[in-house]
N, C-alpha and C positions, 0 to 999 in steps of 0.2 A: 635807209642807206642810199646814197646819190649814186648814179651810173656809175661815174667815175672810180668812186669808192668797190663798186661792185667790179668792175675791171681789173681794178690794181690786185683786188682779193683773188680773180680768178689767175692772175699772172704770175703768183705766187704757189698755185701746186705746183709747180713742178720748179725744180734747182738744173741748171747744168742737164736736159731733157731727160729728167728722173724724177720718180716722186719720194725723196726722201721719209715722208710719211709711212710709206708702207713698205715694212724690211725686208721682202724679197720681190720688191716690183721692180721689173728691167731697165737697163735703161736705153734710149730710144734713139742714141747719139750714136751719130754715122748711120744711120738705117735711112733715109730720105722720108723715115714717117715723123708729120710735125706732131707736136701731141696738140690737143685740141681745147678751148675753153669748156666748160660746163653746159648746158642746154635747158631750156626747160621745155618741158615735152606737153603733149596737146592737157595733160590732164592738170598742167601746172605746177609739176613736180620737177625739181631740178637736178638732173643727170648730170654725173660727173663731179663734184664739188666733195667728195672725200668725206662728209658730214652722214651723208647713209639717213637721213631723217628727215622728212621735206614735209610739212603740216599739212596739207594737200593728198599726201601720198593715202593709198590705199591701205599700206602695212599702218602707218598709223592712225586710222579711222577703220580698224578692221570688225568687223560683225559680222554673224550668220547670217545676213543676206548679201556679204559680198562675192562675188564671181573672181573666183581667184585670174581666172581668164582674165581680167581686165588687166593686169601685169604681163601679159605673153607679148611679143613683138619687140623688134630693134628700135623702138622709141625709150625702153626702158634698158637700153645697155649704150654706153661711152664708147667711139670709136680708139678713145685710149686710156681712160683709167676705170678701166676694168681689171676685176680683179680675175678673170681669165689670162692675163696674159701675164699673170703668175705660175701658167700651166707650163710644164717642161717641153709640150709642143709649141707652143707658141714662144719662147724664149728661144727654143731652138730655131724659130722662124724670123726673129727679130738678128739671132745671131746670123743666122745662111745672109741676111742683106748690107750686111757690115763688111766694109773692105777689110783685107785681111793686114796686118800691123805693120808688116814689111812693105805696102803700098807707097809712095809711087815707087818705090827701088826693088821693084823684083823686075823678073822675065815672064810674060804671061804663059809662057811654056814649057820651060827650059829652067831645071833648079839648077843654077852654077855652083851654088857652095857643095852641091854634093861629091862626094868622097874628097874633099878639103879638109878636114879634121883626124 
């Protein structure tokens, strides 16, 4: 597969800054967080690419003399398609950084519409 081809494939997880792939992943729109391409990490396994399988990886060459250890550390997790920020905190953290719907036409202090109805 040529670079290029390898580009265009990572540009396409994500639709509209969401990963329609995965049915309750957030989405990232309006948060000022860009989501990220794919990586591959010092053991030459490719983080982030939604495929969960890398021939490289330790889970698929696993045998009792592997060190489970060799999978611990932020090399092995995606700053955005992880599947933690499926967690109810982290979605609640993804929402807290969203302007709220009424933006730019509110009052930053001040609700006018109240008692209007």
């Amino acid at each position: 597969m040529t670079n290029e081809n390898k580009e265009n494939k990572q540009e396409k997880l994500s639709i509209n800054e969401t990963f329609p792939h995965q049915i309750n992943s957030p989405s990232f729109k309006g948060t000022g967080i860009k989501i990220e391409p794919p990586f591959v990490n010092k053991h030459g396994v490719v983080i982030g690419d939604s495929h969960y399988a890398s021939e490289n990886s330790p889970l698929e060459n696993w045998d009792t003399n592997t060190d489970p250890s060799i999978m611990a550390g932020d090399e092995w997790v995606h700053p955005t398609n992880d599947i933690g920020w499926n967690t109810s905190e982290n979605r609640e953290l993804l929402e807290s950084k969203k302007k709220p719907q009424a933006y730019p036409f509110m009052h930053p202090t001040k609700d006018v519409s109240h008692g209007s109805d």
